[in-house]
N, C-alpha and C positions, 0 to 999 in steps of 0.2 A: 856407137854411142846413140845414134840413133834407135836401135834396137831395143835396149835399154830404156828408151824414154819410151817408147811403144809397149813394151813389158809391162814397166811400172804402171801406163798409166788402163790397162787391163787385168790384170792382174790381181790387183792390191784391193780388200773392201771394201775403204775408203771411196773408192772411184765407182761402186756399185750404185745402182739407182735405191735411194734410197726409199723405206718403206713406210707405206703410209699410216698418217698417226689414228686414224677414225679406225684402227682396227679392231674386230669383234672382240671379246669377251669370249671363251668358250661356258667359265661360270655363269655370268650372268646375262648373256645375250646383250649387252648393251656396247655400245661404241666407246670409245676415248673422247670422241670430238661431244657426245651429249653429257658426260662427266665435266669436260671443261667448261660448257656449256654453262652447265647446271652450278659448279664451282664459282663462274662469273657473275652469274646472277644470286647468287649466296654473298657474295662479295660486294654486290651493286645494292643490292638490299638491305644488310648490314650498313653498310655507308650510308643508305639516304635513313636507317631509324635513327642511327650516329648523330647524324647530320638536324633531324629533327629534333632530337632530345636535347642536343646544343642549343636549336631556335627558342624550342621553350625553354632552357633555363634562361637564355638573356631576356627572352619576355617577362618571366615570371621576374628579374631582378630588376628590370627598367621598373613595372607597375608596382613593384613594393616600394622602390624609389617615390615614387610616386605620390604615391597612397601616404606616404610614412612620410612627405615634402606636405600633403597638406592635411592632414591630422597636425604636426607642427605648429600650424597657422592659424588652426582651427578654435576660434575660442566656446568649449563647448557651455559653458558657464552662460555665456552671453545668449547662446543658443538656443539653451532652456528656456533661459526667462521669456525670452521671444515667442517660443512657442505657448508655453505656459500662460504666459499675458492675453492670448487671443483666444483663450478658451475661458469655457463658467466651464466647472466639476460641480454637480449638484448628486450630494449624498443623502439620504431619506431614510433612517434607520428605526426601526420600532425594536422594544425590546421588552415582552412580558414576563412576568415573572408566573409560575402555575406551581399549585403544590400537588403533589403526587400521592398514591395511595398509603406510601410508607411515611407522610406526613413533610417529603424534603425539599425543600425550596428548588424547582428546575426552572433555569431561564428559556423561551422561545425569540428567535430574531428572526425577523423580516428585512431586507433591504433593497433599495433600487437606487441605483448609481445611473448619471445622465449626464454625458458629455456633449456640450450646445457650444458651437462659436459665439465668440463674444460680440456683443453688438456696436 
């Protein structure tokens, strides 16, 4: 019985040392262990654009929140006038009238527009 367990345990494939996984390529010269390598960081890289594209969409929804909480609140009516009220608009428009060789009334315009804080 003993024999037998000495048999088995020489013998058998299973019990052979087993072979190592960075073996060459004959194709491509390259290893297994720089594939897995290469594989893991395809994988690691993948996960953090993942990872980022998720950051910015909950960015992008928190500040539309946001943005879209105070446009809400926002009375833009009030806001005008406000601005509006603290300026002068000063318009200056000339506008001649010239008759032309074929006898037809053509208008000419001049303008200058000036926007001054209010005093």
């Amino acid at each position: 019985m003993a024999e037998d367990a000495n048999k088995g345990a020489t013998d058998g494939p299973e019990d052979s040392a087993p072979e190592a996984v960075g073996g060459e390529d004959e194709a491509t010269g390259r290893t297994e262990d720089r594939s897995g390598i290469s594989d893991f960081v395809r994988r690691a890289v993948s996960a953090g654009v993942g990872a980022a594209s998720r950051s910015k969409d909950d960015i992008m929804r928190v500040a539309a929140g946001e943005v879209r909480t105070w446009l809400e609140h926002l009375n833009f009516n009030d806001e005008v006038v406000k601005a509006l009220s603290k300026m002068v608009i000063e318009v200056k428009t000339e506008i001649r009238f010239r008759t032309t060789e074929e006898g037809k009334l053509v208008p000419e315009t001049s303008n200058d527009v000036k926007v001054k804080p209010s005093r």
